[in-house]
Backbone bond lengths (Angstrom), bond angles and torsions (degrees), N, CA, C in turn:
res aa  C-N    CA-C-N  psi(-1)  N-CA   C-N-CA  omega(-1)  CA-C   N-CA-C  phi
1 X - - - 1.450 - - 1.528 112.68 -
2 X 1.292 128.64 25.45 1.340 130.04 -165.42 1.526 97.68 -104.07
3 X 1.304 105.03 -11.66 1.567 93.67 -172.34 1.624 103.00 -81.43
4 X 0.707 106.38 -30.52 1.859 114.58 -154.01 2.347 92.04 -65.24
5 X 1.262 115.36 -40.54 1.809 94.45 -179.95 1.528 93.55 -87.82
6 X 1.373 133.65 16.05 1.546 112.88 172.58 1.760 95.38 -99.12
7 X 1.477 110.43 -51.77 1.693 109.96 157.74 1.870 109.66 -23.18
8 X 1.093 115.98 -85.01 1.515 147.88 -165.97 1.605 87.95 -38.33
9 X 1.149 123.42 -63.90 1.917 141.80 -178.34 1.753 95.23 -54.13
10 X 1.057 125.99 -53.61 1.379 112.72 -173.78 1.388 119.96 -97.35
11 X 1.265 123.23 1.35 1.351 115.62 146.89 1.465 128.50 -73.07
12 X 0.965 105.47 -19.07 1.654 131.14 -171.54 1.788 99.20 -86.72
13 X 1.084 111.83 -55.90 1.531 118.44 160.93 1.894 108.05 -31.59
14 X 1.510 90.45 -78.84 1.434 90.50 -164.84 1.573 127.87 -60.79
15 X 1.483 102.04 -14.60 1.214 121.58 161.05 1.443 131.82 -47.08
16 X 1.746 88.71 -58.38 1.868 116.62 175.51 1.492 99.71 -55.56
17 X 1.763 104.69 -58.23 1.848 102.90 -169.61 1.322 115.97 -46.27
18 X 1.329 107.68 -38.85 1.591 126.99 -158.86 1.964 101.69 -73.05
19 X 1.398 94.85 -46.46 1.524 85.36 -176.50 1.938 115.55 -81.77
20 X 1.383 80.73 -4.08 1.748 78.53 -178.70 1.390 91.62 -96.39
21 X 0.993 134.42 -53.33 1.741 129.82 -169.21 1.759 93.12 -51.63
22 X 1.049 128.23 -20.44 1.806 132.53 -176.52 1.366 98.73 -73.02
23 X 1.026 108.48 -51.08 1.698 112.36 -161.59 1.613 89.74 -87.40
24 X 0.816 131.67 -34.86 2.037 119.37 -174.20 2.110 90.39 -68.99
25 X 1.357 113.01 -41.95 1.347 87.74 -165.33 1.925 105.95 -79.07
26 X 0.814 99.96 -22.48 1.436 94.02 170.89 1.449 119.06 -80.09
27 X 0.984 125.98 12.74 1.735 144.67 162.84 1.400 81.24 -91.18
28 X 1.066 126.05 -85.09 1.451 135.11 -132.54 1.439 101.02 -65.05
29 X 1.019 133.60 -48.49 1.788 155.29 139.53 1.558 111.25 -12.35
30 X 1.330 104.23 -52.02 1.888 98.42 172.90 1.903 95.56 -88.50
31 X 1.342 117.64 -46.57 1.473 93.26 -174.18 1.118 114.29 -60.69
32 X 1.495 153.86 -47.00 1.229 141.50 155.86 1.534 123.34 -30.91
33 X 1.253 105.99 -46.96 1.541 97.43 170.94 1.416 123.03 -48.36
34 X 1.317 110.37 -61.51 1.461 132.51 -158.75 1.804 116.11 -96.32
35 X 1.419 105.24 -51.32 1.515 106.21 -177.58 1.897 109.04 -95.71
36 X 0.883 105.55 -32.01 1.321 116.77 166.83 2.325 124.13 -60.61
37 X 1.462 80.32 -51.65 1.430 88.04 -176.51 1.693 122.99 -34.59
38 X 1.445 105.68 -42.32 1.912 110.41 -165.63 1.707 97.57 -84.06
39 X 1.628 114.43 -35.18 1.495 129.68 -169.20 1.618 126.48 -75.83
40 X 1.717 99.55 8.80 1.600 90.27 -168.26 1.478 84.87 -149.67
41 X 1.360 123.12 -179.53 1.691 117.53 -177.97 1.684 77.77 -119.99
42 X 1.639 94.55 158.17 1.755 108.51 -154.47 1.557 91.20 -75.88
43 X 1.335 160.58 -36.63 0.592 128.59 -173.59 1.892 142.36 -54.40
44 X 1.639 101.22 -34.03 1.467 140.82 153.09 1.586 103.96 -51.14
45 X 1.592 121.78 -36.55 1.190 116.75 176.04 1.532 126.97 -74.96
46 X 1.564 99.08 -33.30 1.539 93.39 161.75 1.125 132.09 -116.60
47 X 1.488 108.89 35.97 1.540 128.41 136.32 1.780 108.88 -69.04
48 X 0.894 120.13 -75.37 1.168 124.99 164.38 1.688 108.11 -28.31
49 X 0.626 128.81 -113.39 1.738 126.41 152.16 1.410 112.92 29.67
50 X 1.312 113.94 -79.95 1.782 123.80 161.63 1.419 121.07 -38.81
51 X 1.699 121.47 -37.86 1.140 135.27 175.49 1.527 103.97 -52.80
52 X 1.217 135.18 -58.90 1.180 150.32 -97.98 1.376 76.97 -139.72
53 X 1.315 136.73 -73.03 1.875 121.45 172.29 1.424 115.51 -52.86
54 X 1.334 113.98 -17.73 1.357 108.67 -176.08 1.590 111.55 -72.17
55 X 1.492 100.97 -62.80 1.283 133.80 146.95 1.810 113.61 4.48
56 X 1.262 93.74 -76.77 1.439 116.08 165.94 1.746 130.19 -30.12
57 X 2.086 88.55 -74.61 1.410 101.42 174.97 1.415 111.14 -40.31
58 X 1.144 107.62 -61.72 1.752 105.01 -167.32 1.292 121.90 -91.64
59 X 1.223 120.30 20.07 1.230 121.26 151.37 1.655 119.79 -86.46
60 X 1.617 105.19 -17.84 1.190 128.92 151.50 1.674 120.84 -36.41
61 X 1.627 98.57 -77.22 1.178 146.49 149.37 1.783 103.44 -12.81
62 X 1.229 114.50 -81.25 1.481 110.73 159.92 1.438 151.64 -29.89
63 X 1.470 99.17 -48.85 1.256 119.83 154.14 1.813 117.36 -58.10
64 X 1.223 85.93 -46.72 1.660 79.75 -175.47 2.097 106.72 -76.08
65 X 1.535 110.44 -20.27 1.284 103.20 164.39 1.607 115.07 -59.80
66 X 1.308 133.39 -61.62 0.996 134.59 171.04 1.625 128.38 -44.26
67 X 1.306 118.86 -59.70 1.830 115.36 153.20 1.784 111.43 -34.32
68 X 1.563 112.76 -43.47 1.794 106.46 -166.60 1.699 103.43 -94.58
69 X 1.247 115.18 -17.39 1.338 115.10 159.76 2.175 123.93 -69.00
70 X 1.338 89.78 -44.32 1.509 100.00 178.55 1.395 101.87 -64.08
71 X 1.606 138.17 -28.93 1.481 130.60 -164.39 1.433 92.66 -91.47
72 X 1.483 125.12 -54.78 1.563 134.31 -141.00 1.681 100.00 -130.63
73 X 1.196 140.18 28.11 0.936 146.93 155.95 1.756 115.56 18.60
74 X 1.539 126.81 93.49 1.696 111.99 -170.90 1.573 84.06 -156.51
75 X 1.914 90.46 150.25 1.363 94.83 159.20 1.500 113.22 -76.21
76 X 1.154 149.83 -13.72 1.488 115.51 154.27 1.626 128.34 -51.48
77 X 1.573 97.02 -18.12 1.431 84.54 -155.63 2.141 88.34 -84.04
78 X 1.399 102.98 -31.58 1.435 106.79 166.32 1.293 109.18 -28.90
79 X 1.730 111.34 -67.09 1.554 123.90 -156.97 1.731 103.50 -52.09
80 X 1.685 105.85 -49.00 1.662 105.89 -177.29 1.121 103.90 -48.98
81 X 1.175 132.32 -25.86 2.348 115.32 -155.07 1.472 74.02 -81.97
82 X 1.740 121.70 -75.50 1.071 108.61 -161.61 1.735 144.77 -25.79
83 X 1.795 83.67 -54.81 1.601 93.61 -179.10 2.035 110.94 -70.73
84 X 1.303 118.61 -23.04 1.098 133.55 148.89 1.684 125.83 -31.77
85 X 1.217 93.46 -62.48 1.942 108.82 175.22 1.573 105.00 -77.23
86 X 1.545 130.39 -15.74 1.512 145.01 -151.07 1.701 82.16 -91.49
87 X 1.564 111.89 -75.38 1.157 131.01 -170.14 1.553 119.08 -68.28
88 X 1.232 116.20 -2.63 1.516 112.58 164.52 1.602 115.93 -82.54
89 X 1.844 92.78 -43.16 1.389 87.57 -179.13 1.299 123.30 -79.90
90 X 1.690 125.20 -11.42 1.435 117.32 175.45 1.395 98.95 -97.49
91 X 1.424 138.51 -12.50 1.525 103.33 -169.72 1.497 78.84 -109.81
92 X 1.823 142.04 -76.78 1.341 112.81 -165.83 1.232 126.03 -54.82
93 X 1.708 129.76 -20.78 1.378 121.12 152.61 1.202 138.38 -33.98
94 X 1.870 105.35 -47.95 1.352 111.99 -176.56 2.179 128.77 -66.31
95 X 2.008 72.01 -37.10 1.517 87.80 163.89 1.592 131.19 -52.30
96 X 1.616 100.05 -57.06 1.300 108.08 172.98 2.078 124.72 -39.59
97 X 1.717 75.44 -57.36 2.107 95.76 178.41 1.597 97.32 -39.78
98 X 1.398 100.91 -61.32 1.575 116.95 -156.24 1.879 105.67 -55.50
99 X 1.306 105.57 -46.55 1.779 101.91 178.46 1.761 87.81 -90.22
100 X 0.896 142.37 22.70 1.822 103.41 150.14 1.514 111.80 -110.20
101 X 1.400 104.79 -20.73 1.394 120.36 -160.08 1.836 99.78 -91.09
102 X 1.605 99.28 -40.89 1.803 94.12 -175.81 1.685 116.04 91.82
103 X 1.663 94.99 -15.25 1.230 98.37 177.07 1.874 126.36 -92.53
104 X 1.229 101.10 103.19 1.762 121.72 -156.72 1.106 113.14 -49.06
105 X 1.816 116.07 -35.63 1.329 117.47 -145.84 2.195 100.72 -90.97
106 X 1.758 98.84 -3.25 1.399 83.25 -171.02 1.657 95.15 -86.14
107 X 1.450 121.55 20.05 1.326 114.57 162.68 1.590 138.08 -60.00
108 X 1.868 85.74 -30.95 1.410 100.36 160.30 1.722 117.36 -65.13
109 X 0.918 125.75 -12.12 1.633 117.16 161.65 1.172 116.76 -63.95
110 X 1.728 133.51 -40.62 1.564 149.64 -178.67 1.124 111.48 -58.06
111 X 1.707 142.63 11.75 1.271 130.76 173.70 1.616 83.97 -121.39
112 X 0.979 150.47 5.25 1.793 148.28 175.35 1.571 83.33 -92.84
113 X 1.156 144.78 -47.25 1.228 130.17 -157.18 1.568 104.77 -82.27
114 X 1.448 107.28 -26.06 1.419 121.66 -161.76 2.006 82.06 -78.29
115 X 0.713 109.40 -10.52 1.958 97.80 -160.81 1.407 94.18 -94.59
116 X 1.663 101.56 -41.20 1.585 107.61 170.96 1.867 127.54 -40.62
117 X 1.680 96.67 -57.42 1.097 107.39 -180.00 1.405 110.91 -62.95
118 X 1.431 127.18 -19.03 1.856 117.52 -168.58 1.380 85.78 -95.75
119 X 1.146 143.23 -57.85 1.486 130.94 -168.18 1.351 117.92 -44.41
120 X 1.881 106.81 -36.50 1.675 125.04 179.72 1.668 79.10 -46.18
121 X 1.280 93.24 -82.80 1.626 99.39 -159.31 1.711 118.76 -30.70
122 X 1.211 127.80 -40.01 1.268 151.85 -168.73 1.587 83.23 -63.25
123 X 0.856 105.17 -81.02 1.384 123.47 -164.19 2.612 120.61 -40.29
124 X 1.496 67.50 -41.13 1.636 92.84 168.13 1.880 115.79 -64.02
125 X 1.387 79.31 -42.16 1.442 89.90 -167.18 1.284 110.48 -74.02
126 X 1.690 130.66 -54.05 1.286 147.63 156.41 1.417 106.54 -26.45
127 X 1.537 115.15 -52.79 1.561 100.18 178.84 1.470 116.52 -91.33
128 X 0.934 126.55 3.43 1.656 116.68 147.05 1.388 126.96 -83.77
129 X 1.295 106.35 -28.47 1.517 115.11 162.66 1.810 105.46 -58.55
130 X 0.919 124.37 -29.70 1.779 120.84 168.70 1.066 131.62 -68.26
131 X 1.483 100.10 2.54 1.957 104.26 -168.12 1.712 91.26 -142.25
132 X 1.232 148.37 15.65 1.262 148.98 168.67 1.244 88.39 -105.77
């Protein structure tokens, strides 16, 4: 029975990540709008922009790991938060770096995050497919 408050602890985790990664992209969402807009040329802006919806989805994404973990408890459903929290920080991370910094080439990091986020998904899906 030891597993069940380490279960209980990491749904609660992915929950916390999920609602804080919510609230950073909706920061990041008005600063791009507003403080960002005159300071960057628009294209950099909706890079930035993409970050920040991306950002979003899977913090979405999180939440819903944590609700399908708390019912059906699986390491896939583990693997999704992870690759979830993996892929925020390399692909909306990379975005972010890339429009403050100007520097293009760490764009090539933003498709590792992008692989992150489909496996999340993979991974979500597989563990609901275990309990239907």
């Amino acid at each position: 029975m030891r597993c069940a408050p380490y279960i209980s602890r990491m749904n609660r985790l992915f929950m916390m990540i999920g609602a804080l990664s919510g609230a950073v992209s909706v920061v990041a969402g008005a600063f791009g709008a507003h403080a960002l807009r005159d300071k960057v040329e628009p294209r950099l802006l909706e890079v930035f922009e993409t970050g920040a919806r991306y950002q979003m989805y899977h913090a979405l994404a999180l939440l819903a790991v944590g609700l399908v973990a708390s019912r059906w408890p699986s390491t896939l459903a583990t693997n999704a938060g992870w690759l979830f929290v993996a892929g925020t920080v390399l692909f909306s991370g990379s975005l972010y770096a890339m429009t403050f910094t100007g520097i293009r080439v760490l764009g090539a990091i933003t498709p590792l995050g992008g692989v992150c986020f489909i496996a999340g998904w993979v991974c979500l899906a597989l563990a609901a497919s275990k309990v239907a």
